[in-house]
C-alpha positions as CSV (number, residue, x, y, z in Angstrom):
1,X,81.7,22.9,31.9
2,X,79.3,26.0,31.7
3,X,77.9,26.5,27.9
4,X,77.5,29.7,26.8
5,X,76.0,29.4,23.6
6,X,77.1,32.8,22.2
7,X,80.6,31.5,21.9
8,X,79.3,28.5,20.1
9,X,79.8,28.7,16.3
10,X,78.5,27.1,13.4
11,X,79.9,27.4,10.0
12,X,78.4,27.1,6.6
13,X,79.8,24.2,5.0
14,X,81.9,22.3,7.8
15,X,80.0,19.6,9.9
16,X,79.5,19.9,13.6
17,X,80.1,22.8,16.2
18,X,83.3,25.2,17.5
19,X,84.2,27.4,20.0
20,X,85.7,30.8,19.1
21,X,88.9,31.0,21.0
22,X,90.3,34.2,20.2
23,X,89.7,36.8,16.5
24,X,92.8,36.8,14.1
25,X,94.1,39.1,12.0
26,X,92.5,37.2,9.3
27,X,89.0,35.1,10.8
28,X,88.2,33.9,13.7
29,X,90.4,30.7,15.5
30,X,88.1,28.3,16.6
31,X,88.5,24.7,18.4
32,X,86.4,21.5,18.1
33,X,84.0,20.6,20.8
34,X,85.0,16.9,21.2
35,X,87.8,15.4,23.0
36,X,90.8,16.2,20.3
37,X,89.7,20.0,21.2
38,X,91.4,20.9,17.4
39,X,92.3,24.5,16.5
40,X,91.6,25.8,13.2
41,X,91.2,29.7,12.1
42,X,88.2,30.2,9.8
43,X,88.5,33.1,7.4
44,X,86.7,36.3,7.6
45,X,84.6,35.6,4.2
46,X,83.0,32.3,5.7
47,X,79.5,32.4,6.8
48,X,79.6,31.9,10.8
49,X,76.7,31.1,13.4
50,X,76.5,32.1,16.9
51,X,74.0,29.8,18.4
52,X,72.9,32.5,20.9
53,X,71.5,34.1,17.8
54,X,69.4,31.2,16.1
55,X,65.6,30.4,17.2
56,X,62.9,28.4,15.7
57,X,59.8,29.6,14.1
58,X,56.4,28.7,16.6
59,X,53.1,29.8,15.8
60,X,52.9,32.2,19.5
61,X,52.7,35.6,19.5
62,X,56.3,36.3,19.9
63,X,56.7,34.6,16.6
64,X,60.3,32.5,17.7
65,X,61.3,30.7,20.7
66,X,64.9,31.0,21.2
67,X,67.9,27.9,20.5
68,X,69.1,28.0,24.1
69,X,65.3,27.2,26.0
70,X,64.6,24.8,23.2
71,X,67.8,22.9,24.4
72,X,66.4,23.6,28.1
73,X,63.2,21.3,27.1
74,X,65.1,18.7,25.3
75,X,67.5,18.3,28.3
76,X,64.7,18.0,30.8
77,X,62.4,15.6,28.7
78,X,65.8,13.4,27.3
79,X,68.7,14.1,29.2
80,X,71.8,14.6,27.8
81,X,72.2,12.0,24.8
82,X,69.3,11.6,22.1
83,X,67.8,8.0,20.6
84,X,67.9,10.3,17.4
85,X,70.2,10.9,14.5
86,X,69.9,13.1,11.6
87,X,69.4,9.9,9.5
88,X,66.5,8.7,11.7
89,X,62.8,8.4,10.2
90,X,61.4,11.8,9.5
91,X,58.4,10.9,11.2
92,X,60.6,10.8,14.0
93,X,62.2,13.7,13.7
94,X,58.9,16.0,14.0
95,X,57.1,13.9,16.3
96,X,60.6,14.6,18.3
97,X,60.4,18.7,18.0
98,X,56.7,18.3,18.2
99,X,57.2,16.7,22.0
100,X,60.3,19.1,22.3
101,X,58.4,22.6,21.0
102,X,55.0,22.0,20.8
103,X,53.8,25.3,19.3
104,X,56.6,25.2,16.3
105,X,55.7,26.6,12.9
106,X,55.7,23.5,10.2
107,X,55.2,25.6,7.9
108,X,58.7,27.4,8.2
109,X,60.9,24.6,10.5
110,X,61.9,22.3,7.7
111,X,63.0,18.5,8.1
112,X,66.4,20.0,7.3
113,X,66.7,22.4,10.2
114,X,65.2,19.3,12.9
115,X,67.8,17.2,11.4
116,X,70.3,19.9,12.4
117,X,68.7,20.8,15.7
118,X,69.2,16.5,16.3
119,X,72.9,16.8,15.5
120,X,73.7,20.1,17.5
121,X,71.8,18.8,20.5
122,X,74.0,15.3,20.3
123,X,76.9,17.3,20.3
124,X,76.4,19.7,22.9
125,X,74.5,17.3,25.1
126,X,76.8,15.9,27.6
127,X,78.1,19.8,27.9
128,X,74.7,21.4,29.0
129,X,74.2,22.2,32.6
130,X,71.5,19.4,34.4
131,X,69.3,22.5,36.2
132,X,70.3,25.6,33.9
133,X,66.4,26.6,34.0
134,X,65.9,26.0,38.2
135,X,69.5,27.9,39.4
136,X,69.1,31.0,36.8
137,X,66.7,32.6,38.9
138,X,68.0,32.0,41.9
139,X,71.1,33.4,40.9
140,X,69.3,37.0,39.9
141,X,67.3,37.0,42.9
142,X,70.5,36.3,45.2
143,X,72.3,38.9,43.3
144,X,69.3,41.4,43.7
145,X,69.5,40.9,47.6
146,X,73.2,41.1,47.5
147,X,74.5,44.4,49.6
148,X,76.2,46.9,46.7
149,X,79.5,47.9,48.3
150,X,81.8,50.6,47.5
151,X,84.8,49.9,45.6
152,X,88.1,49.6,47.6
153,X,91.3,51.8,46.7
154,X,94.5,50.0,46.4
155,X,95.4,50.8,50.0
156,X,92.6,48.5,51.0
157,X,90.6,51.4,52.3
158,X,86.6,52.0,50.9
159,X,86.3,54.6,48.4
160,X,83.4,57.1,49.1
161,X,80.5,56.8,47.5
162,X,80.0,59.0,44.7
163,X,77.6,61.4,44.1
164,X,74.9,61.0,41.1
165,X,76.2,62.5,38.0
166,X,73.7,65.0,36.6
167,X,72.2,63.7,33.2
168,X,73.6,65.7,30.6
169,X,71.5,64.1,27.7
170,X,69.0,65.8,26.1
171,X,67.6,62.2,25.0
172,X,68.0,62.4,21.7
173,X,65.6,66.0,21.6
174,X,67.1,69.4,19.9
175,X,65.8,72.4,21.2
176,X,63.6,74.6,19.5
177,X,64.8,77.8,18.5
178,X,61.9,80.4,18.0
179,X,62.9,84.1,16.8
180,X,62.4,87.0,19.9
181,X,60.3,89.4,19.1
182,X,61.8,92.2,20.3
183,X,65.6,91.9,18.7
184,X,65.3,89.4,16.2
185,X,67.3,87.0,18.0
186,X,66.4,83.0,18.5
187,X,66.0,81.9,21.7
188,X,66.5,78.6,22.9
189,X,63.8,77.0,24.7
């Protein structure tokens, strides 16, 4: 199965990862990632974690690297199961997110947040695509090259292309009204 990591949740106080299913009235419902595939609703005043939103600290110019390429580089270098735990030596551990992000900040990535990075990556492992990083591109340059066709009707029959709409914005800029001269009156420029 395809991972997108925005629908991959972690929440504060529960060990390992969900999926949102669907929002509730009251939360969110969410299922397990492992075999059993159990629902549960978490309540709205939980702390919850998309991992599309998480990165790590490095010491580049951008200042993070984001959660999904540092997956990308385990996967490549480890394949889809770790020799690690969270318990493992913490020498270990950094010489592991050394190898796995070379440039991270130590100063900021504490042995708390490898030991979690361990854990996520053992869970969602097995469920990462093999080539994610290689077919990406190809899939935006195949979609780039890709005729745009115009959208059917429900006869079957090719709608018309339609014509530009004019932009009616004024981009965020309000006219400046100076006073005429000769009545009094501002004009809009």
């Amino acid at each position: 199965m395809a991972l997108n990591l925005r629908e991959i949740v972690a929440i504060s106080g529960r060990s390992g990862l969900y999926r949102v299913v669907s929002p509730a009235r009251t939360g969110i419902l969410v299922e397990t990632l492992d075999d059993a595939r159990t629902r549960t609703l978490v309540s709205a005043q939980q702390q919850v974690s998309s991992l599309g939103d998480i990165s790590i600290y490095t010491t580049t110019d951008e200042g993070t690297i984001a959660l999904a390429d540092v997956l990308t580089a385990i996967r490549r270098a480890h394949g889809p199961k770790l020799d690690l735990t969270a318990k493992s030596e913490p020498q270990a551990l950094v010489t592991f997110i050394r190898q796995a992000v070379p440039d991270y900040d130590a100063d900021r990535v504490y042995l708390s947040d490898i030991k979690k990075l361990v854990t996520w990556y053992n869970i969602l492992g097995p469920h990462l695509p093999e080539e994610e990083a290689e077919a990406a591109p190809a899939a935006v340059e195949a979609a780039a090259e890709a005729p745009i066709e115009a959208p059917k009707k429900k006869g079957g029959k090719k709608a018309e292309a339609a014509e530009p709409v004019a932009d009616l914005s004024t981009g965020g800029e309000v006219p400046v009204q100076e006073p005429d001269s000769s009545d009094g009156k501002p004009v809009v420029q």
